[in-house]
N, C-alpha and C positions, 0 to 999 in steps of 0.2 A: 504494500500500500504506500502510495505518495505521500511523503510529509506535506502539513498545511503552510499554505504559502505565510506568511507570516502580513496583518493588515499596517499597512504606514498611515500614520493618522494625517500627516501633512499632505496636500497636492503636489503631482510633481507635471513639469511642464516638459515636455519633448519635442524635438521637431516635426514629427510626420508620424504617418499611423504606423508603419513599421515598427517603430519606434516604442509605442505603446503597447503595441503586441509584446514585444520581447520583455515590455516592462513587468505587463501582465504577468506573465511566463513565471516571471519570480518573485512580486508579491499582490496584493491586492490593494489597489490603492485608488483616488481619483484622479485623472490623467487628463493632461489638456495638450494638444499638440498648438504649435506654429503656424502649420502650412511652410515650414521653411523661411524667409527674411519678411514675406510680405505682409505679416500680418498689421493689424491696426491698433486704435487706440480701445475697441471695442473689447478684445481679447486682456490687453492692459487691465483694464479699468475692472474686468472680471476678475484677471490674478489678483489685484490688489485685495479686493474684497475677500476672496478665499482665501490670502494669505493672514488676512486680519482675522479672519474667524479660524485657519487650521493651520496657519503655516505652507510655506511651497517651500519645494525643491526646484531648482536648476540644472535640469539633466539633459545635455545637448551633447552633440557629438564632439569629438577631440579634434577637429580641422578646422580651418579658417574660417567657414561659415558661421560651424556651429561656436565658434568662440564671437563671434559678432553678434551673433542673436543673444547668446550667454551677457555678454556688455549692455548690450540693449535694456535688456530685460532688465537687471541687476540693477541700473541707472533709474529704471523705474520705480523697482521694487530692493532698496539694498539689504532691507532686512530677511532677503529670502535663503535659504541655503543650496548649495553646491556640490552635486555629482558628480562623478570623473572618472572615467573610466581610461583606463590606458588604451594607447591605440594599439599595440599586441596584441590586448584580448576584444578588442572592438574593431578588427578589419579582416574582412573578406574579400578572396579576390582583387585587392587593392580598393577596396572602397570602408572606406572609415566610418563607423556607426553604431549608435546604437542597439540598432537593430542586428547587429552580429554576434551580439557579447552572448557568453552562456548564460541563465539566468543565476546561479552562482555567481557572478562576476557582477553583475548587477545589483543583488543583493548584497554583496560587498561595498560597492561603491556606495548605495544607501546607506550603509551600516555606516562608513565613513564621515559622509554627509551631516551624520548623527537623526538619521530622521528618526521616529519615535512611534514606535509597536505601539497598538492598544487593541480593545474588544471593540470590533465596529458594534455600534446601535443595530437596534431592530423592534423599534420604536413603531417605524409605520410599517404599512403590508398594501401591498397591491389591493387590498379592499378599503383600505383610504385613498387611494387614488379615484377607485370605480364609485365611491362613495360621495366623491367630492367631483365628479365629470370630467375629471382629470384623465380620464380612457374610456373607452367605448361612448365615446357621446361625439354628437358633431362637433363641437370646436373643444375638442380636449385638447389638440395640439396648442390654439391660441390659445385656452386657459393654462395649461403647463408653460409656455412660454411667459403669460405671464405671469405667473405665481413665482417659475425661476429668476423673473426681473428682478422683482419685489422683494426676493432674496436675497438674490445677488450671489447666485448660486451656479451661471451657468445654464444656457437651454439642454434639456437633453430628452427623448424619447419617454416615454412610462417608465424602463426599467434603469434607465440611467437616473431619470428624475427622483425613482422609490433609491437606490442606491445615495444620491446625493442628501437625501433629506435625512437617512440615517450616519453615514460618513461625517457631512459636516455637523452631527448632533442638535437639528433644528429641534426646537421644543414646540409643545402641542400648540402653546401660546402665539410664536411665530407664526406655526403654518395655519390657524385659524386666524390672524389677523391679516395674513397674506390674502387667504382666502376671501376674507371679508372684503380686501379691498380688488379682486378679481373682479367677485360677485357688485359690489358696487358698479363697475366699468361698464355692465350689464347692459 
């Protein structure tokens, strides 16, 4: 039997979904990618907020890109923390990445980083979602969108959305006064 990936309470940001995949692989955490350089102030203005309620990690690749996105970011956010992986165990084929590393190696470089183990919540359940039209109703998406504004939590699907709301430890009180203020938009 597989050992359990161990959950990182802080967010960590990566460039690309490959990326998030291999991060996957070795713990469970919430993961926001880049797009690579182009991203905006929209994705900013998100980590800020997730770093203020759980902390982020900085985990970009070891090349010159990923070191300008790492600066970027860091500039925005300086109290976030930093992963790093070595280019030895993060290149394939001559391509440098995080998405190469073995999830051992990745786990390492978090461990480094000092990010911080905990019991994720499980607070809400997919029957507070269905409960609140948050799924299966016609604009679940635009109320999940906006409940995540109002959070400041990050858009993400039903099961990303039931995942963030235990992760970042929202309390009943939030996500009912979020909701209140959906259901007001009405």
């Amino acid at each position: 039997m597989k050992p359990e990936k161990p959950t990182i309470k802080e967010a960590i940001v990566v460039e690309g979904r490959d990326d998030i995949t291999a991060v996957k692989a070795a713990v469970d955490a919430e993961i926001y990618y880049t797009h690579g350089f182009g991203f905006g102030k929209k994705l900013i203005n998100t980590l800020k907020e997730v770093e203020k309620r759980n902390g982020l990690i900085i985990f970009t690749d070891s090349d010159y890109m990923g070191s300008q996105i790492r600066e970027r970011i860091a500039k925005e956010i300086p109290t976030a923390k930093h992963a790093y992986l070595a280019q030895k165990v993060s290149t394939k084929n001559g391509d440098i990445g995080v998405e190469n590393a073995a999830p051992d190696d990745i786990l390492k470089a978090l461990k480094a980083a000092r990010a911080t183990e905990f019991e994720k919540s499980s607070e809400y359940t997919m029957d507070d979602l269905i409960e609140n039209n948050l799924v299966n109703s016609e604009d679940a998406s635009k109320r999940r969108e906006e409940l995540c504004e109002i959070l400041k939590i990050g858009y993400g699907n039903a099961k990303k959305t039931l995942n963030k709301l235990n992760s970042f430890g929202i309390t009943r009180e939030e996500f009912q006064e979020a909701l209140r203020q959906v259901n007001s938009n009405r």
